[in-house]
C-alpha positions, 0 to 999 in steps of 0.5 A: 770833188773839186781837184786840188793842186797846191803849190809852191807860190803864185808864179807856178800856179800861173805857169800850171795854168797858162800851159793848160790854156795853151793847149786848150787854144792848140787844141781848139783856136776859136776857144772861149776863156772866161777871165777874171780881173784882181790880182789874183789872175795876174800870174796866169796872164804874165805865163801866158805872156811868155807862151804864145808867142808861137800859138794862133790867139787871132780866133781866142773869144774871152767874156770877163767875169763883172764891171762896175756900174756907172764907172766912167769907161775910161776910168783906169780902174774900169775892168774894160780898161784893166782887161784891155792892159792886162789881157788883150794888149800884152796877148796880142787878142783881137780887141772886138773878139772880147767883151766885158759886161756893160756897166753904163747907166744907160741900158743897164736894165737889159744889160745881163740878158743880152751878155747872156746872149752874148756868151751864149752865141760863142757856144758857152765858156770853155775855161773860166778863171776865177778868184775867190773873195775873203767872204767867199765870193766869186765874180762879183756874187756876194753870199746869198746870191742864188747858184741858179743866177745869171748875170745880172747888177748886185749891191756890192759888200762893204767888205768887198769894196774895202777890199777893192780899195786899194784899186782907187785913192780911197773906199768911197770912190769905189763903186757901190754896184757891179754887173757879174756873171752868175753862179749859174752862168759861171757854173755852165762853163765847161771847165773851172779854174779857181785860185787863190794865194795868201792866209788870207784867202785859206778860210774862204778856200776851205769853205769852197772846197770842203764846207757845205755847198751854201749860198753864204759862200758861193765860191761853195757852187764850185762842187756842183761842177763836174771839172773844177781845178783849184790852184792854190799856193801853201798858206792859202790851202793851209786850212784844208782838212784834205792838204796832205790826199790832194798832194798825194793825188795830184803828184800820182795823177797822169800826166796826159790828163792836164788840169 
């Protein structure tokens, strides 16, 4: 069973985070992150702000989760440019020590293998950040995806890319493919961090944590893993049948355990 932390809102679940990821660069510099993009992840980034001011971050490697493919690169909206503003810059990390899928046309064939690769080079994910779609989705793989998938190009949902809309001036502009990690790739990472914030992520949540592990919701994959940390404020966990055990156990658990 995944563990379950349930806060009060998205700014604690970000410190909660942060502190673990600090200790996780204390304790190894040359660590792995696996990052997401969204808004989801954004109070992670901002606690992490505050933090490293005094912590090595010179050898930190970091994989970002998807792009969108045949996105102009400089487009504001590409997630080499939104992992460049929100994550590599205001961190201070060296810029060539982080890669994001490759989502142009040309090579787009090859382009899951050789991240494959890539991440594979680094020694694999330490600490994967995730968030969770409405359909419950993660990364960029959309219900049905195999949980043996690597990273390769999908067909994104409508609903995802209404969902996406409010990154560009309307729904049309938003990219029909993406490139993602798997569900097999992500599920190599050592340690998964998920999170989610709003009612309107709570059914998806509660498919995740407690329904059956099924491909119609692949954020479901997330109980095949044997160190998963869901991060989620009230109204996101408010269909949980398990809320009031998780705040028991997390209130109870140890505190040199960390995350």
């Amino acid at each position: 069973m995944a563990e379950v932390v349930i806060v009060p809102d998205a700014a604690r679940a970000g410190v909660l985070v942060a502190e673990e990821i600090v200790r996780l660069i204390t304790r190894r510099p040359d660590a792995v992150l696996g990052v997401a993009t969204g808004s989801t992840p954004l109070p992670v980034y901002e606690a992490l702000r505050e933090r490293v001011g005094g912590v090595d971050v010179s050898l930190l490697r970091a994989f970002a989760l998807d792009e969108y493919v045949g996105i102009d690169p400089d487009h504001p909206e590409s997630y080499r440019n939104v992992i460049r503003r929100e994550v590599v810059e205001p961190l201070g990390l060296d810029p060539e020590r982080v890669r994001v899928p490759a989502g142009a046309l040309m090579g787009i064939e090859t382009a899951g293998e050789e991240y494959e690769e890539a991440i594979a080079s680094a020694g694999g994910i330490d600490l994967q950040i995730l968030g969770i779609g409405t359909d419950g989705h993660i990364g960029f793989n959309e219900p049905g995806s195999s949980f043996a998938s690597r990273t390769r190009v999908k067909t994104l949902t409508q609903q995802t890319r209404e969902d996406n809309a409010r990154f560009f001036e309307s729904v049309d502009d938003v990219p029909e493919h993406c490139i993602t990690q798997g569900l097999g790739t992500i599920l190599a990472a050592r340690h998964l961090v998920l999170l989610a914030f709003g009612a309107g992520k709570a059914e998806a949540v509660a498919g995740a944590i407690e329904g059956p592990v099924t491909a119609s919701v692949p954020g479901s994959a997330i109980q095949l893993h044997s160190h998963v940390t869901v991060v989620v404020d009230e109204a996101a966990a408010s269909a949980l049948r398990f809320g009031d055990y998780y705040r028991y156990a997390w209130s109870h658990k140890p505190a040199w355990q960390g995350l």
